[in-house]
C-alpha positions as CSV (number, residue, x, y, z in Angstrom):
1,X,-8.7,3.8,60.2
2,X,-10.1,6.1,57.5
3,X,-12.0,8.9,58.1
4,X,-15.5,10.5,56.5
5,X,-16.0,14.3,56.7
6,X,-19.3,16.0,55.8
7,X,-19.7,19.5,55.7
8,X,-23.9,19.6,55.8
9,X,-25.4,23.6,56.0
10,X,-25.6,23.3,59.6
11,X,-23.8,21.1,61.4
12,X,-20.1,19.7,60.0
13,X,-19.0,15.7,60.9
14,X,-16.4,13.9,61.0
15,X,-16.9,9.8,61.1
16,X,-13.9,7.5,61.8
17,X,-14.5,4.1,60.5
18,X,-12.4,0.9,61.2
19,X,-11.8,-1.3,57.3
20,X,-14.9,-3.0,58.4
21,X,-17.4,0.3,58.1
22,X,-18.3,0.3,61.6
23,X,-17.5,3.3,63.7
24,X,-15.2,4.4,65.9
25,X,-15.3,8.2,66.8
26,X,-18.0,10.9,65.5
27,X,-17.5,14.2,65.6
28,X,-19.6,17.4,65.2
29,X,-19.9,21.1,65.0
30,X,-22.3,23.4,64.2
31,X,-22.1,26.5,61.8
32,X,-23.7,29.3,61.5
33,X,-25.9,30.3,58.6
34,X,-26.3,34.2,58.4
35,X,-28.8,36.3,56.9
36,X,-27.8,40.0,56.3
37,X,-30.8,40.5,54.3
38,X,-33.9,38.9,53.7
39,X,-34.1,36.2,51.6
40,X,-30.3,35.8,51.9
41,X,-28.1,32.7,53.2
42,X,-24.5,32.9,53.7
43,X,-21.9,31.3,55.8
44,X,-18.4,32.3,57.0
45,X,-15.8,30.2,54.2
46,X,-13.3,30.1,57.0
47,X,-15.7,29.4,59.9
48,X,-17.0,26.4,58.2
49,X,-13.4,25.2,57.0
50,X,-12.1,25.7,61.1
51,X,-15.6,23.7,61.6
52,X,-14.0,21.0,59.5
53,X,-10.5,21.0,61.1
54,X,-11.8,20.9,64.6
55,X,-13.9,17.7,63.8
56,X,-11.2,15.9,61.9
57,X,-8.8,16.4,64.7
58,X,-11.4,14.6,67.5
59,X,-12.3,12.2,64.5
60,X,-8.6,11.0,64.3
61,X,-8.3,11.2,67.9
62,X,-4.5,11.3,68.0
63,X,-4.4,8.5,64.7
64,X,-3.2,9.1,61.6
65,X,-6.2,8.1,59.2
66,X,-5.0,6.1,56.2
67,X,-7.6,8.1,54.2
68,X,-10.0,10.9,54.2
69,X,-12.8,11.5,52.0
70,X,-14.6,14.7,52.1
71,X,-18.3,15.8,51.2
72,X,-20.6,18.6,51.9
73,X,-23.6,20.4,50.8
74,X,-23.8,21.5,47.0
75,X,-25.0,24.4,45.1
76,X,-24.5,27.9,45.6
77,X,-21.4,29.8,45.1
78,X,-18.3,29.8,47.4
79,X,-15.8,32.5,45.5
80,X,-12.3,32.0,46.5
81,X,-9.1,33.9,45.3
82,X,-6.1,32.5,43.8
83,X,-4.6,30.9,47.4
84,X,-8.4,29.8,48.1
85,X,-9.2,32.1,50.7
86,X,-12.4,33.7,50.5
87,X,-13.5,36.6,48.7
88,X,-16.8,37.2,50.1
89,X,-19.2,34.7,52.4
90,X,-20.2,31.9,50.7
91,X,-23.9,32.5,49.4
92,X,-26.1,29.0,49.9
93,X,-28.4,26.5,47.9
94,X,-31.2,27.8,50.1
95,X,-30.2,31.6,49.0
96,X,-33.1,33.4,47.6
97,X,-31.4,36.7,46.5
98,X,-31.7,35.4,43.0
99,X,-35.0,34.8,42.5
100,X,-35.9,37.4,40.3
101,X,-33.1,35.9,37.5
102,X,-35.0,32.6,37.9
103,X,-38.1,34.2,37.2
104,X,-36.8,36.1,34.3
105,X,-35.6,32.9,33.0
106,X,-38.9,31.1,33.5
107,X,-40.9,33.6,31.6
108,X,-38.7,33.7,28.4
109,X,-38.0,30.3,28.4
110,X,-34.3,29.9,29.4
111,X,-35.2,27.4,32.1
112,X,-37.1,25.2,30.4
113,X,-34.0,24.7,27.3
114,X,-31.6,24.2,29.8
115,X,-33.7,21.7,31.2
116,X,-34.3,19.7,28.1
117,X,-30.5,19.9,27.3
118,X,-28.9,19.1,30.5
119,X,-31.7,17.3,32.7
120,X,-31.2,20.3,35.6
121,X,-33.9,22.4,36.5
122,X,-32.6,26.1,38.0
123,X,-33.6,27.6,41.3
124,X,-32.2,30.5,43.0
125,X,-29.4,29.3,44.8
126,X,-28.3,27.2,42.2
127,X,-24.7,28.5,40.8
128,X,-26.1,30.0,37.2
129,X,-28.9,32.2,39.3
130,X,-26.5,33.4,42.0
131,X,-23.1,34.3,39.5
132,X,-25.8,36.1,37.4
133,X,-26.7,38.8,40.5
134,X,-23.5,39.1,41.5
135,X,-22.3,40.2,38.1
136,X,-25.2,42.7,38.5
137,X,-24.8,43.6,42.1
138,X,-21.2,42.4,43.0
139,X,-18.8,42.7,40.4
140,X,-15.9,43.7,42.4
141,X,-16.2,40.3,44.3
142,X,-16.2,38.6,40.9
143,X,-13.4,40.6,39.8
144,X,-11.5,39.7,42.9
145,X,-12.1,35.7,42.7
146,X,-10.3,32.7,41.1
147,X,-12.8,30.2,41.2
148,X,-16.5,30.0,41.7
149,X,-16.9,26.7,43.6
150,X,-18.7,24.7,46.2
151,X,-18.3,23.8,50.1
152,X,-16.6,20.8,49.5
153,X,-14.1,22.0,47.2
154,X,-13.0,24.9,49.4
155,X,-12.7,22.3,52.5
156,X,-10.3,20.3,49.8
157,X,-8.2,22.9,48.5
158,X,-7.1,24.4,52.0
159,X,-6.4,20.6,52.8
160,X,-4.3,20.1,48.9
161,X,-3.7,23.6,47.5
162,X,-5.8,21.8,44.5
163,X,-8.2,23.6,42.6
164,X,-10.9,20.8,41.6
165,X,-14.5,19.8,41.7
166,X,-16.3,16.9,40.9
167,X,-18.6,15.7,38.4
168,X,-21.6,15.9,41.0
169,X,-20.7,19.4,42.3
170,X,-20.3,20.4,38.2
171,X,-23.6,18.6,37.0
172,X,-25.5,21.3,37.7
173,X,-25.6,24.2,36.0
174,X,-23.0,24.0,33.9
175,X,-22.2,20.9,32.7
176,X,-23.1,18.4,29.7
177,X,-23.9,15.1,31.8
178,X,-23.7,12.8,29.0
179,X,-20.6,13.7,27.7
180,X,-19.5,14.8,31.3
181,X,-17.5,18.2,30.7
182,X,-18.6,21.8,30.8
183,X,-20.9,22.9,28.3
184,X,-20.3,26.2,26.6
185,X,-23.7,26.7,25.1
186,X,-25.1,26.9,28.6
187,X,-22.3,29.5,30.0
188,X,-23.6,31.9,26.9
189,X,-27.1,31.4,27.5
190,X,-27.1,32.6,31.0
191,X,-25.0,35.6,30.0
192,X,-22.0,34.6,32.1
193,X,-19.5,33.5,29.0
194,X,-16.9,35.9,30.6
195,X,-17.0,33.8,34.1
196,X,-15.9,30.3,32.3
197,X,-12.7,31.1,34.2
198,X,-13.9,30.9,37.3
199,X,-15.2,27.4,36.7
200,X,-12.7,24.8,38.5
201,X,-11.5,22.1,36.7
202,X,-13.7,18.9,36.8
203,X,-11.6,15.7,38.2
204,X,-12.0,12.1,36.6
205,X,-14.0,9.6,38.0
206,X,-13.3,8.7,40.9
207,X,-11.1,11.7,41.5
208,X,-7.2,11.3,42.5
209,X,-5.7,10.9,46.1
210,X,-4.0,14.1,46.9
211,X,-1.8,14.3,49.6
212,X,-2.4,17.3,52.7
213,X,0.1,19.9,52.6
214,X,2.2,21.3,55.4
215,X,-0.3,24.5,55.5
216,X,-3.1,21.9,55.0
217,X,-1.5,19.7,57.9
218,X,-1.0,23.1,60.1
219,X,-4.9,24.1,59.5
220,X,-6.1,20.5,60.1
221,X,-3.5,18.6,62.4
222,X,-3.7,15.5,59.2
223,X,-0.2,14.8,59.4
224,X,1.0,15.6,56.0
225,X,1.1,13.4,52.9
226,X,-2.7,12.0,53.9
227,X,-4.6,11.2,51.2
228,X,-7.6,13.1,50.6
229,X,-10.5,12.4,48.6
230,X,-12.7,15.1,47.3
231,X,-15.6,12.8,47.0
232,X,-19.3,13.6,45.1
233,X,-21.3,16.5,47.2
234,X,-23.7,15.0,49.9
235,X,-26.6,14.2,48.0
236,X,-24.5,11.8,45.7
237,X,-22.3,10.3,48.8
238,X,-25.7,9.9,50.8
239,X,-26.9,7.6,48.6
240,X,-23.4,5.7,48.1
241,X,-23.5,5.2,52.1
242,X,-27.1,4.3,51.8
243,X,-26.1,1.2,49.6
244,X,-28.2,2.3,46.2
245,X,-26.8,0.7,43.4
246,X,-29.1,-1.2,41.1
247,X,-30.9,1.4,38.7
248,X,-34.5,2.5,40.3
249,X,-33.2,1.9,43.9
250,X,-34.5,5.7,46.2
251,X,-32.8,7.6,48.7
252,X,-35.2,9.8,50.9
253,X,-33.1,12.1,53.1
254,X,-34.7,14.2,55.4
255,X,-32.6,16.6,56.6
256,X,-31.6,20.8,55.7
257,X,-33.5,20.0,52.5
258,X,-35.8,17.1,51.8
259,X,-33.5,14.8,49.6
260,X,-35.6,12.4,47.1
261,X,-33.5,11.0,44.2
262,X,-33.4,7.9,42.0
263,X,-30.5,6.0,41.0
264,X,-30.9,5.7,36.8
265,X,-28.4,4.3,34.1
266,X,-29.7,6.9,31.3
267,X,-30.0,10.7,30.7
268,X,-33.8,12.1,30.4
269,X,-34.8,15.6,29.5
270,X,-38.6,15.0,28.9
271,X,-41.0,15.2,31.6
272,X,-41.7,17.8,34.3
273,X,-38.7,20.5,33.6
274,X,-37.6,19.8,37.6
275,X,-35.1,18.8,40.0
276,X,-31.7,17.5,39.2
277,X,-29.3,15.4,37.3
278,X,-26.2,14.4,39.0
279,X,-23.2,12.2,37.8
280,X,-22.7,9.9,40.0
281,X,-18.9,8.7,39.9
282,X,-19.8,5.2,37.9
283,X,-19.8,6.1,34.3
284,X,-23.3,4.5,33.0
285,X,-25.1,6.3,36.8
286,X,-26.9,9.4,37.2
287,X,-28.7,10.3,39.9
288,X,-31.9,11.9,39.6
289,X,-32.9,13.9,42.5
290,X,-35.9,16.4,43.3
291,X,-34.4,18.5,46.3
292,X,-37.5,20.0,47.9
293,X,-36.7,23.0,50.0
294,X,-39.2,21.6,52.8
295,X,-37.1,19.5,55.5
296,X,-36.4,19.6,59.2
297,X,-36.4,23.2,59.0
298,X,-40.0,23.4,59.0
299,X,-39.8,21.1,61.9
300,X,-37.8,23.5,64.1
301,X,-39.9,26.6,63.0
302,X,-43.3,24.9,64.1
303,X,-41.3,23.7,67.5
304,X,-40.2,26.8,68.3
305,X,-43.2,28.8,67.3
306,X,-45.3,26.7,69.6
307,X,-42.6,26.3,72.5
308,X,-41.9,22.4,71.6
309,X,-39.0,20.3,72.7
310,X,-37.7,17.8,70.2
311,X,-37.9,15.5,72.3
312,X,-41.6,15.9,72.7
313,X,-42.2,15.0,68.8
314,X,-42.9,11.8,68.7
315,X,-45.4,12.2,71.9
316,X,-47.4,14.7,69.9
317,X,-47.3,12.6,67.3
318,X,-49.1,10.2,68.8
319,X,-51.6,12.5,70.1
320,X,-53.0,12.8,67.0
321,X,-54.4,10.6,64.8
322,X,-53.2,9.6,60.9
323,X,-54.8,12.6,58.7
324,X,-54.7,15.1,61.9
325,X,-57.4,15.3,62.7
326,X,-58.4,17.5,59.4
327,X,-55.4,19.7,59.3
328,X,-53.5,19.7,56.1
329,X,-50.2,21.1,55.6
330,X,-48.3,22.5,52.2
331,X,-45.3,22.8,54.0
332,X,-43.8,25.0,51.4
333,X,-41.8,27.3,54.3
334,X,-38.6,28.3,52.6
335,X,-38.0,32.1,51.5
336,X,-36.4,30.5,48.5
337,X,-39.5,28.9,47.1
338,X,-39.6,25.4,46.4
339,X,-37.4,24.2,43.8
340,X,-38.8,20.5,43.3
341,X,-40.6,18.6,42.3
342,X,-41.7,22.2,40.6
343,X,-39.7,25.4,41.1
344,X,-42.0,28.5,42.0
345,X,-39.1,30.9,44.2
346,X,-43.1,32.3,45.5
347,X,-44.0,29.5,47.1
348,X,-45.4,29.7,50.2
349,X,-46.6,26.9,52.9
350,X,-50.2,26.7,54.2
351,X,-52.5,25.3,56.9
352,X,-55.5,24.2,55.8
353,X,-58.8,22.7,58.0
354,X,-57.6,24.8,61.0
355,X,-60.3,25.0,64.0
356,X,-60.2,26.4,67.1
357,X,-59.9,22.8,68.3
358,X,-56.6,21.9,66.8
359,X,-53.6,21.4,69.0
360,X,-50.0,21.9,68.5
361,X,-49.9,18.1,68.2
362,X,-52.3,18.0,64.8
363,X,-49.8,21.0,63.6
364,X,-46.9,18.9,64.1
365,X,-48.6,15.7,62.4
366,X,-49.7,17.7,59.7
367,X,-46.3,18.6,58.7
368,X,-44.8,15.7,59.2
369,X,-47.7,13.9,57.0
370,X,-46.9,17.0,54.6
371,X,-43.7,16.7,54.2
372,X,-43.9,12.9,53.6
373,X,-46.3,13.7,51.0
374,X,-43.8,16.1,49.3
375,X,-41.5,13.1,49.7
376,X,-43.8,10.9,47.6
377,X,-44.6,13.5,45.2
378,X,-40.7,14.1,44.4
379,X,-39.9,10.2,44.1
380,X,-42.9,9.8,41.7
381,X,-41.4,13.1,39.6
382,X,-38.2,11.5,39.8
383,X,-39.0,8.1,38.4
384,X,-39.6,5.8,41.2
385,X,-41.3,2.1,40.0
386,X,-43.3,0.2,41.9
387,X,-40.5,-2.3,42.6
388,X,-38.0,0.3,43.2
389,X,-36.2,-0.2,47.1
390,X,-36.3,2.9,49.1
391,X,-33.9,4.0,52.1
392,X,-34.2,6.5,54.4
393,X,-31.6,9.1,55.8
394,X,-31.0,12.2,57.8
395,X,-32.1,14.0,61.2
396,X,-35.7,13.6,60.8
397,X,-35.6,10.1,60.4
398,X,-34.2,9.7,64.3
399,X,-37.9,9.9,64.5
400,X,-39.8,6.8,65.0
401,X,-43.2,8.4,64.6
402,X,-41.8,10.4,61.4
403,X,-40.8,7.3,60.1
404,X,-43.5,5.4,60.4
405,X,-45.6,8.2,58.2
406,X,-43.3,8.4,55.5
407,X,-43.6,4.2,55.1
408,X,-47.6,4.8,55.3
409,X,-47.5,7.7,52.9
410,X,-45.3,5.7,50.4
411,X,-47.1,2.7,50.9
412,X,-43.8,0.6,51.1
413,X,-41.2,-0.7,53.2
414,X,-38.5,1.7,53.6
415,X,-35.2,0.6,54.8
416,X,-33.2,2.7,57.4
417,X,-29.9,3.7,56.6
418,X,-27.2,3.0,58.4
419,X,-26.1,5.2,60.6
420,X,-24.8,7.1,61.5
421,X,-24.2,9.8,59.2
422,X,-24.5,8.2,55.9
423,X,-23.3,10.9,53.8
424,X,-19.8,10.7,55.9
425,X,-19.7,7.1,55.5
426,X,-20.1,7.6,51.7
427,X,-17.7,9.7,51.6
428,X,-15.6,7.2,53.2
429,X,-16.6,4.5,50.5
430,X,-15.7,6.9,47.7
431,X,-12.1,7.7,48.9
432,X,-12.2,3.5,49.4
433,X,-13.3,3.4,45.7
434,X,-10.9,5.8,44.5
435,X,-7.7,4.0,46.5
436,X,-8.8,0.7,44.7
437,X,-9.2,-0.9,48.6
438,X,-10.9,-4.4,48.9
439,X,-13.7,-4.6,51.0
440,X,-17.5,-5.4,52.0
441,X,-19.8,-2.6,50.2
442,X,-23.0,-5.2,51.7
443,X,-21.5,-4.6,55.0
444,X,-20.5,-1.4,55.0
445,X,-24.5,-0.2,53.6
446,X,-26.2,-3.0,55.6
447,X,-29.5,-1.1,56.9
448,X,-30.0,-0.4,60.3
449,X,-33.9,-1.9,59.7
450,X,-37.1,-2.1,58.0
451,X,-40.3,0.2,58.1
452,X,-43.5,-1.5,57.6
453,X,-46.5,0.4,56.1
454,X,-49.7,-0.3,57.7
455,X,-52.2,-1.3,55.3
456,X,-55.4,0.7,56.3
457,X,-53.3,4.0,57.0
458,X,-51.8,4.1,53.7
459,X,-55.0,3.2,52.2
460,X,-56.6,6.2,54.1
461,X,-52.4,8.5,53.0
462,X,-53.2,7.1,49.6
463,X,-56.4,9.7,50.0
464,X,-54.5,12.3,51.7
465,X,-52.2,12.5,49.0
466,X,-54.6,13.1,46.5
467,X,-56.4,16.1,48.3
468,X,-52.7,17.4,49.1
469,X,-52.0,17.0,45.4
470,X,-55.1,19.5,44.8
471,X,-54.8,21.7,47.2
472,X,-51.2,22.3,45.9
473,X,-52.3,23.0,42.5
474,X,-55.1,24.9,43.8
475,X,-52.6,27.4,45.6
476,X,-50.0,27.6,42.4
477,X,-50.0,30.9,41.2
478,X,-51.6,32.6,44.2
479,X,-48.6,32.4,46.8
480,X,-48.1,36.5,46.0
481,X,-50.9,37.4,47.2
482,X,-53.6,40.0,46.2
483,X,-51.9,43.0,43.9
């Protein structure tokens, strides 16, 4: 038995898996995302790392796990001291406190270099933004810290006492992806040259098996000497659990953020200065990925703004009719901004073709629709051909009606995952990986089906897409507002 953990932004999992990938426990627990200002995303380092003990203890069930591998949501900054206990809650990707450094950066080009020299766009909760307000704001908390990491890292060092990260977690925004090491040049141009200490050191790929300490066993109830695997960040072990492996094979997870990437065996700077690119733990793979900030948030706020049960979503759905019966949604909802396939930390959502006959139903389709046009919009940024295989993951897609709109809006099949929890079974194939174990990656990535598009309701998405398209450029530059 060998266990997955995935630490996502709102709920933490732990998968146990027999050698043949199926499953034989899941556990779960939610966390709690705070926001002490607005704009601002933080969590609790120690809530989140209790989450992750709790769930590996009903995961193992009273077993000792041969393996662990662990994953979790990237981006932001998680400052620890030297003993890796938390200097301050950890701020999140979805964090917009730093918006006005990504602005500043924008205007006078800083953005836009880093771009064509590393293949990473910034965005306000990505690590460069963040480290640069808190140098501003927060020095004593800077002062005060060892290491300026990510989630999955702090999980891994309580577990280890190791101070590591990964090439995935380290891609972006600090790191030379071809040569795969830390780039000076871009510490200096964000003004943060004096912080390269903070930076953890970056493993090998795959990274080591490092065995749980007795404080790491106390915290987590691993007996001690289990190997642990700080595996790539979720994103990355999504689309390992998803099965991607031929170059222009596409992951669409819709979940906390709407996850679009493209697996690629070359670095490219040209283009659209967007999105992200992530080592993945093969040498000659990158992924490229265009993280919209418009997922299954933007569900839950339309559901609870109009007194909706989830379970009612794909009833509504079918209440109303491909296109929505006119309403058009931008679903651009996130007080961060959108940060791909464009990054504007203004951007705002809308609802156009309202009447005062549209129903909570057309809202709801209109949203979904949006959001699957986002989806298209950020596989086409990122590369996708028109042979390239795409699989779908994450909450959103436990909807059939959801799922069904995203295949019509891409105008493909779209394989399903297998579930569940895909990025904890990655995780799980990367700590596999990394122990040089034998077994069957087809089986363990089988999907769980096929979509089918419908030929005359893409035709009609294939329109849809095109007056989204406009009415997106149409609202660029306008999401301030008058003055």
């Amino acid at each position: 038995m060998l266990i997955g953990l995935d630490a996502g932004t709102s709920v933490v999992k732990a998968v146990a898996f027999a050698p043949d990938g199926e499953v034989l426990r899941v556990a779960a627990r939610p966390t709690e995302t705070r926001t002490p200002a607005p704009g601002h995303a933080e969590q609790d380092v120690e809530a989140v790392i209790a989450a992750a003990a709790a769930t590996l203890r009903e995961a193992a069930s009273g077993e000792a796990p041969e393996l662990v591998g662990v994953t979790a949501q990237g981006d932001g900054v998680w400052l620890l001291d030297g003993d890796g206990r938390p200097v301050r809650p950890a701020i999140l990707w979805c964090d917009a406190r730093a918006a006005g450094v990504v602005d500043r950066w924008m205007e006078d080009g800083t953005a836009e270099w880093v771009y064509r020299r590393s293949g990473n766009m910034l965005f306000p909760g990505a690590a460069a933004p963040v480290l640069a307000h808190l140098q501003a704001h927060e020095p004593a908390a800077l002062a005060a810290a060892a290491t300026a990491g990510y989630c999955k890292d702090a999980i891994a060092q309580r577990l280890t006492g190791v101070r590591a990260t990964d090439v995935s977690d380290a891609s972006l925004p600090f790191f030379d992806t071809r040569a795969r090491r830390y780039d000076p040049t871009l510490l200096d141009l964000y003004g943060l040259g004096r912080l390269t200490h903070l930076l953890a050191p970056v493993d090998p790929s795959p990274a080591p098996l490092r065995p749980v300490t007795a404080a790491g066993a106390a915290v987590s109830g691993l007996p001690i000497g289990t190997p642990i695997h700080a595996g790539p960040f979720d994103l990355c072990a999504t689309a390992i659990g998803a099965g991607l492996e031929r170059p222009g094979d596409a992951l669409v997870i819709v979940g906390t953020t709407l996850g679009c990437g493209v697996l690629t065996d070359r670095v490219e700077t040209g283009g659209v200065a967007a999105g992200m690119l992530l080592c993945m733990p093969r040498p000659d793979r990158w992924l490229r990925v265009m993280p919209a900030m418009v997922g299954t948030p933007s569900v839950e706020w339309l559901l609870a703004l109009t007194g909706t049960r989830r379970e009612e979503i794909d009833a509504l759905l079918d209440e109303s009719p491909p296109g929505a019966n006119g309403v058009v949604c931008l679903p651009l909802l996130s007080p961060a901004g959108e940060r791909a396939p464009f990054v504007d930390p203004a951007a705002r959502g809308q609802f156009v073709g309202l009447s005062l006959e549209s129903t909570r139903a057309d809202l709801l389709r209109a949203l979904c629709e949006g959001v699957a046009y986002a989806a298209r919009h950020c596989l086409e940024a990122a590369g996708l051909g028109a042979s390239g295989r795409v699989v779908l993951g994450g909450g959103g897609v436990r909807s059939q009606g959801w799922r069904q709109i995203l295949a019509d809006v891409l105008g493909r099949p779209v394989l399903l995952a297998r579930q569940p929890e895909t990025g904890a079974r990655g995780a799980a194939m990367a700590a596999l990986d990394a122990a040089g174990s034998d077994y069957d990656r087809e089986e363990w990535t089988r999907p769980d089906g096929v979509v089918e598009p419908d030929a005359a309701t893409a035709a009609r998405y294939d329109a849809g897409y095109v007056f989204y398209r406009d009415r997106l450029e149409a609202a660029r530059g306008n999401w301030r507002g008058p003055g």
